[in-house]
C-alpha distance (Angstrom), angle and dihedral (degrees) to the residues before:
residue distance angle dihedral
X1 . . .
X2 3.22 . .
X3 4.16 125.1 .
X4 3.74 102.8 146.0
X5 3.80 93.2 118.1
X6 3.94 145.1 -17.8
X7 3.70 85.0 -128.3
X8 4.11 96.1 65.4
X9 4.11 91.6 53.7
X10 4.25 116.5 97.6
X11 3.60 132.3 -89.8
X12 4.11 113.0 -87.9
X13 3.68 103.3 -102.8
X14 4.05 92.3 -129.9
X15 3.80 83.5 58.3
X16 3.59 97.7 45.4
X17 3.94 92.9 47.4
X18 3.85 85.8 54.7
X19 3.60 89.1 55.5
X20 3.21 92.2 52.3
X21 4.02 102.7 46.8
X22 4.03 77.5 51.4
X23 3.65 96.5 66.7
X24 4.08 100.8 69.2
X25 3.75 117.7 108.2
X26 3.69 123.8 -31.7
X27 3.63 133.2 -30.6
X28 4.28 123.0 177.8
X29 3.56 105.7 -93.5
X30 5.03 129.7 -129.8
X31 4.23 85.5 43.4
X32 3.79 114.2 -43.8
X33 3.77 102.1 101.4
X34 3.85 106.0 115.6
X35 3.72 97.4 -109.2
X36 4.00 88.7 67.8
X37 3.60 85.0 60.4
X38 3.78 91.3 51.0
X39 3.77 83.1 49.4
X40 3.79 97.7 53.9
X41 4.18 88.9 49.7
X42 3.83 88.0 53.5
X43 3.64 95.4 48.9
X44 3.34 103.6 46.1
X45 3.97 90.0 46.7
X46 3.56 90.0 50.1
X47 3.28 99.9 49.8
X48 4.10 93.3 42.5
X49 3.92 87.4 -120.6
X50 3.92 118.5 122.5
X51 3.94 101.0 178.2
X52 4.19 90.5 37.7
X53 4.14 110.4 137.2
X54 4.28 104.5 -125.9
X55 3.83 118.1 -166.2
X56 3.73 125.6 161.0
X57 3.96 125.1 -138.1
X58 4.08 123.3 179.2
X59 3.87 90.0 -123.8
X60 3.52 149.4 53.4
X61 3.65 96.3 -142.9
X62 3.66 87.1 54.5
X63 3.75 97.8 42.8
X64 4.28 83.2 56.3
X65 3.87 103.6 31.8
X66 4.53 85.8 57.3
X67 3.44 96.0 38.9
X68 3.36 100.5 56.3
X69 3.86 91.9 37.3
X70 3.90 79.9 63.6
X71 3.53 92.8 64.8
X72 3.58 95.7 35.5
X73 3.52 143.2 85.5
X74 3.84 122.6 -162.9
X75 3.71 95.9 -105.6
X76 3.62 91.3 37.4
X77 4.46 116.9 110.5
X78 3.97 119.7 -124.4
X79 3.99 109.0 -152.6
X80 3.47 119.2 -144.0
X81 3.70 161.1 138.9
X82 3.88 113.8 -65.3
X83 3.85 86.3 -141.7
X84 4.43 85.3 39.5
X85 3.87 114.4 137.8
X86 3.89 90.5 -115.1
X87 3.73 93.0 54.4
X88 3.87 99.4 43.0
X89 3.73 101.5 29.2
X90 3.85 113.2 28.8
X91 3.35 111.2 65.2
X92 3.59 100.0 -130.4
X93 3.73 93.6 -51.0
X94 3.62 96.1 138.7
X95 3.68 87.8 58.1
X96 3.73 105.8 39.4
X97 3.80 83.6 51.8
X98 3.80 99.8 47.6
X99 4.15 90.0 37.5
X100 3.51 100.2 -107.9
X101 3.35 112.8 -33.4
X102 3.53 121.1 163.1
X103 3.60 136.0 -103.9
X104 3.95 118.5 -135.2
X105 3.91 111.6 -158.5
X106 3.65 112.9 -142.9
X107 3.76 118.8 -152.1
X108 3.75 127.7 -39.4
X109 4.29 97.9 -91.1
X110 3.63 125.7 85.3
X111 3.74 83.8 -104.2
X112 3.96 132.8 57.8
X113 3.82 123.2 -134.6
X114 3.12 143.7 -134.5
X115 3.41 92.8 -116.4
X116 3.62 107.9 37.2
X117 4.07 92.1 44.1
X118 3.72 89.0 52.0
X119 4.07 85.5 56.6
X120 3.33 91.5 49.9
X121 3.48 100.0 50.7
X122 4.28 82.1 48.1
X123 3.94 87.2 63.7
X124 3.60 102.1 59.4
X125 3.77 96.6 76.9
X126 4.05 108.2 -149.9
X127 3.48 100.8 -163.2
X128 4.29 91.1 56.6
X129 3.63 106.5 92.1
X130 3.99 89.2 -153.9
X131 3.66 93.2 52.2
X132 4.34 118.3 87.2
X133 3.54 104.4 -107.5
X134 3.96 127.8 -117.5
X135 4.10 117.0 -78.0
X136 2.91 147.2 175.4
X137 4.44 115.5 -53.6
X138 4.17 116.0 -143.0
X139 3.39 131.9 -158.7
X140 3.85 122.0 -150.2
X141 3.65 109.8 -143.6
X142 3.40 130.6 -155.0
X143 4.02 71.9 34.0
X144 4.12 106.5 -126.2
X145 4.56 79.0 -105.0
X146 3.94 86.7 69.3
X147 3.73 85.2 -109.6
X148 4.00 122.0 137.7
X149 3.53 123.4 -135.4
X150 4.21 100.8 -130.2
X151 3.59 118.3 -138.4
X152 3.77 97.5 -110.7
X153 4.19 80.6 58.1
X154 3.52 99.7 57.3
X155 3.73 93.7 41.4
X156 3.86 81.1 57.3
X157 3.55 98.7 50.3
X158 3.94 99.3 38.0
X159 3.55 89.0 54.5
X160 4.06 98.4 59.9
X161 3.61 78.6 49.2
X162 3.72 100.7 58.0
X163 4.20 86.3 42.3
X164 3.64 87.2 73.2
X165 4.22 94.8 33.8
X166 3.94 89.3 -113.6
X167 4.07 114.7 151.6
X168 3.97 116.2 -122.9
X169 3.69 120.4 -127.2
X170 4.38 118.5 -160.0
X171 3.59 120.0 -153.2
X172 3.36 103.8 -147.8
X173 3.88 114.1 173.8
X174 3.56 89.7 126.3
X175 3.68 98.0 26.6
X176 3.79 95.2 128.2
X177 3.90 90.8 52.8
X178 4.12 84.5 53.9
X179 3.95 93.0 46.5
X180 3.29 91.8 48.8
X181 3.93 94.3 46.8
X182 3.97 90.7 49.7
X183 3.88 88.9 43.4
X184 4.03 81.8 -132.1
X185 3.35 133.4 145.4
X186 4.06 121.8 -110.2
X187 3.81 89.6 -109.7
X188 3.82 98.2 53.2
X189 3.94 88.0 49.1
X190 4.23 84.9 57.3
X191 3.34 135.4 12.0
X192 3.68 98.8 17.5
X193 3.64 91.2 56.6
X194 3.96 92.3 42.4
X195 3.68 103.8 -87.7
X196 4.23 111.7 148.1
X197 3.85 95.6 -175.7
X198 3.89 129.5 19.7
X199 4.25 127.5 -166.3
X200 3.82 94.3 -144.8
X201 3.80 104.3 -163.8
X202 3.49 133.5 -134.2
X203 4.00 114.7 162.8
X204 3.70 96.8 64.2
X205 3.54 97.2 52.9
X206 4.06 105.1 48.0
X207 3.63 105.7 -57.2
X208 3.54 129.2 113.5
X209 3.72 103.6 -130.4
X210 4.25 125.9 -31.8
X211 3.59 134.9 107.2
X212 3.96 116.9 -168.5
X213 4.21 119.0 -132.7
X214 3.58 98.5 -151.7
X215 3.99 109.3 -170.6
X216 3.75 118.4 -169.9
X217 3.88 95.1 -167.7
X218 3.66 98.8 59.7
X219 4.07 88.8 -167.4
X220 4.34 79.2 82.8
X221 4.27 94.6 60.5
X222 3.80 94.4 87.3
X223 3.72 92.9 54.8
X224 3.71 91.6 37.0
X225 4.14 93.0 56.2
X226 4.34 89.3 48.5
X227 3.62 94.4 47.5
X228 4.05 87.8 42.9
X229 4.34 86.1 58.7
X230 3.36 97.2 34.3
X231 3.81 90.3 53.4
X232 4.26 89.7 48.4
X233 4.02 88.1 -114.0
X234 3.88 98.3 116.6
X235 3.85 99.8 102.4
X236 3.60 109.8 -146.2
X237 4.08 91.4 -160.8
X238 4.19 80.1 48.8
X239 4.15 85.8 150.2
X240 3.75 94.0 85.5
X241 3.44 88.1 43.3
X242 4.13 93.0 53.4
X243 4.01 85.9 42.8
X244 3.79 91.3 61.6
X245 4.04 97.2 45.7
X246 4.26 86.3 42.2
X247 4.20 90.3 54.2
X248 4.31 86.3 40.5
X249 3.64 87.8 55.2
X250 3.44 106.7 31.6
X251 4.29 104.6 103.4
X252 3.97 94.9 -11.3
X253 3.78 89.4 -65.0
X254 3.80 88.3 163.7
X255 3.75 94.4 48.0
X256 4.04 87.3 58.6
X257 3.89 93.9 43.9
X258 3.48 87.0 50.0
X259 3.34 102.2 42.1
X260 4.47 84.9 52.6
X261 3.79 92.5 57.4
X262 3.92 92.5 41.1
X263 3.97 91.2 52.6
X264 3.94 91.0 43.0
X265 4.12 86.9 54.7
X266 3.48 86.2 49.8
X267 3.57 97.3 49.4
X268 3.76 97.7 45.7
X269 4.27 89.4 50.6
X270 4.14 89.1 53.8
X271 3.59 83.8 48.5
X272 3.93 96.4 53.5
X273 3.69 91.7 29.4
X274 4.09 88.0 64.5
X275 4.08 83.9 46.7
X276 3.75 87.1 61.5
X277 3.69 95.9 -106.4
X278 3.80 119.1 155.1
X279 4.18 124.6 -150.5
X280 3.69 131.3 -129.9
X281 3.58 90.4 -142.3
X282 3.65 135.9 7.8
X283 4.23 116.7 -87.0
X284 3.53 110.2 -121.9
X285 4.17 103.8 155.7
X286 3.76 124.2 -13.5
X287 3.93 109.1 -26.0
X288 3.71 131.3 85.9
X289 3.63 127.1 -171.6
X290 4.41 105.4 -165.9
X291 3.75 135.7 -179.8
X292 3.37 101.3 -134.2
X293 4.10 127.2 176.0
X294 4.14 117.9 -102.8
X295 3.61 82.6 -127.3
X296 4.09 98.8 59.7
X297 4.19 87.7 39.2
X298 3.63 82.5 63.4
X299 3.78 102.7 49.1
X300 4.13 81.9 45.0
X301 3.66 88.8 56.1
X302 3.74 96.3 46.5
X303 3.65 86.4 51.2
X304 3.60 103.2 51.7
X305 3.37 104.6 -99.8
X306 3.64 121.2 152.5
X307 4.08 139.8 -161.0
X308 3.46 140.3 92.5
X309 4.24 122.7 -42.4
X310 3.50 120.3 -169.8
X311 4.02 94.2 -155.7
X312 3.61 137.4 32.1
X313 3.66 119.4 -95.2
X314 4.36 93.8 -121.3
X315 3.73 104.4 97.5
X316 3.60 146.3 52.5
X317 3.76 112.2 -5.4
X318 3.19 95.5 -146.3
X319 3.68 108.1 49.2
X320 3.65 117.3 110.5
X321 3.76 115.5 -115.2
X322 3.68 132.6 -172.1
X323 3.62 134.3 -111.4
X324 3.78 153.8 -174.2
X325 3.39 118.6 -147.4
X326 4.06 121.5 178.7
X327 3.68 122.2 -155.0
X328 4.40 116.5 -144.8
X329 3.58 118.1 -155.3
X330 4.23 85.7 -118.4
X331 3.98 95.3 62.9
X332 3.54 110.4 122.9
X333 3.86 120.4 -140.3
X334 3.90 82.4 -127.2
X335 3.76 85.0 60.2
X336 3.68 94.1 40.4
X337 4.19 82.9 51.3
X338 3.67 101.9 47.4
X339 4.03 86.9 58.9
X340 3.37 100.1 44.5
X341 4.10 88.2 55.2
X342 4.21 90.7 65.2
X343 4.08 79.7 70.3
């Protein structure tokens, strides 16, 4: 029973076996085995976008931290969600990487507006020399609340970004969870909604370590690849990184992952939803926020249940506390089942 994080659950076996075919003999080392190239066909296909720049890095925090440094100068702003993955879960990647630029919280919900990024953007003044200059604005997505960004949403929001010329960053650790959700394709979650460069994730949903930088103005590549060595993210073994993005890719492998972990969150919220259990925030992929009683945290506990509690379990058993529970592709329903029963 185990829904602590999408990160902790195994490697796909499809992906793993492709790791494994790629470790036989030699292959040129920082990108240019032949898989990569197999990789860069996929991507672009999948994401409808022939002239798209495709590099691998093992790590989300490193896919977001140098992409936004590439479209971001050190006195430069970065507009986001208070509650954004690169302000609660990066630990000031995004700045150490662009050399100090400054991030601009948006709002007080796990998503921006509209109307509140637009005033943000307002504040930063660009003709005052002693102000931080506009930059680029990024949008988490699934947002770190388990909600999904809809289409009409990011439309909205990439279009006050493009009123005031300002590139638009997407946080994708999660993004097949959200594709999947929206039943969208990978281009109308990016570039057809305004997105110029997209962290397309890969370790959360059943691979063992890569995150995709997709760029959709190619002119940024050069830039990308410098800040990618300077930053000690250009893997020199980069085959088994290729092999993991070429089984992801290969027949919409991450669609079906995605679309396993999505329908065991689902599952799991009917189940506690028929116990009477209320939700923080709505489910929408893989994520579930519930109120659950001290009392039923502690029978979890007991039984060997594990995620995240937002209290300790000392107190009044029948006080509702709050949780985060993370649902893997690789959960069985008996799993699923067996906690639902300590309810």
């Amino acid at each position: 029973m185990f829904f602590a994080s999408d990160n902790a659950g195994p490697v796909h076996p499809q992906i793993m076996d492709r790791v494994l075919r790629a470790n036989d003999g030699f292959a040129l080392p920082y990108g240019n085995d032949p898989i990569m190239d197999e990789v860069r066909a996929a991507v672009r296909q999948t994401f409808e976008a022939p002239d798209a720049a495709v590099y691998l890095v093992p790590t989300g925090t490193a896919a977001n931290a140098l992409a936004l440094a590439t479209y971001c100068q050190p006195w430069n702003t970065i507009f986001c969600a208070k509650t954004s993955h690169i302000q609660v879960d990066e630990c000031n990647a995004p700045e150490f990487f662009a050399g100090g630029a400054k991030l601009i919280l948006v709002g007080e919900a796990e998503k921006m507006s509209p109307d509140t990024l637009r005033a943000a953007i307002e504040m930063q003044d660009p003709t005052d020399v002693s102000m931080a200059q506009r930059g680029p604005v990024s949008i988490t997505q699934v947002t770190e609340r388990g909600t999904v960004h809809s289409l009409d949403e990011l439309q909205a929001l990439n279009a006050v970004a493009k009123d005031y010329g300002l590139p638009v960053h997407l946080d994708g650790a999660r993004f097949s969870n959200a594709a999947v959700a929206l039943g969208c394709s990978a281009a109308e979650m990016t570039w057809k909604a305004g997105v110029d460069v997209v962290s397309f994730g890969g370790t959360k949903n059943g691979c063992m370590g890569v995150e995709a930088v997709v760029f959709f103005d190619p002119s940024k590549a050069w830039e990308f690849e410098l800040r990618r060595k300077r930053g000690a993210h250009l893997f020199s073994k980069h085959r088994y990184l290729s092999a993991q993005m070429a089984a992801y890719l290969e027949d919409d492998l991450w669609r079906d992952i995605a679309q396993l972990a999505n329908d065991n969150a689902a599952y799991l919220a009917q189940g506690l939803t028929e116990r009477g259990i209320t939700f923080l925030h709505k489910v929408e992929a893989n994520m579930l926020y519930p109120l659950i009683p001290r009392a039923v945290h502690r029978r979890l506990d007991t039984a060997g249940a594990r995620y995240e509690r937002h209290a300790g379990l000392e107190g009044d058993a029948d006080a509702l506390i709050s949780a985060r529970l993370v649902c893997d592709w690789s959960i069985s329903r008996e799993d699923i089942d067996r906690f639902l029963s300590h309810f």
